[in-house]
C-alpha positions, 0 to 999 in steps of 0.5 A: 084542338079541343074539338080534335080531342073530343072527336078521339073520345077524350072528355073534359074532366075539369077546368082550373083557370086557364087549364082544361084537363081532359081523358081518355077512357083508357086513362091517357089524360092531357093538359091544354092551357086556354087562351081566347084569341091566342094560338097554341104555340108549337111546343104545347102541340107537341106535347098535347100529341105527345100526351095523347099517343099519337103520332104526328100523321095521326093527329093530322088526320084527325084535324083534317077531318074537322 
């Protein structure tokens, strides 16, 4: 996920425990909470796309692309 946002132009600004906050350079930011060995459950996917203004087919292509 981090990479896929990366590869859209967010950029890490700050990581507080288990909580990476990125943005965009024009001002979208989003939340991802980091858990080493754990998936993302659906519900914070779909507010991370929700976040960045993408649509659903639109981040599925940019994770194609990885």
């Amino acid at each position: 996920m981090i990479k896929a946002l990366t590869k859209i132009g967010f950029q890490t600004v700050r990581q507080k425990g288990s909580h990476l906050f990125m943005e965009h350079p024009d001002g979208r930011t989003t939340l991802i909470s980091v858990h080493k060995g754990e998936d993302l459950g659906r519900g914070m996917i779909r507010k991370i796309i929700k976040d960045t203004k993408l649509t659903r087919e639109e981040f599925l292509k940019i994770l194609e692309r990885l």
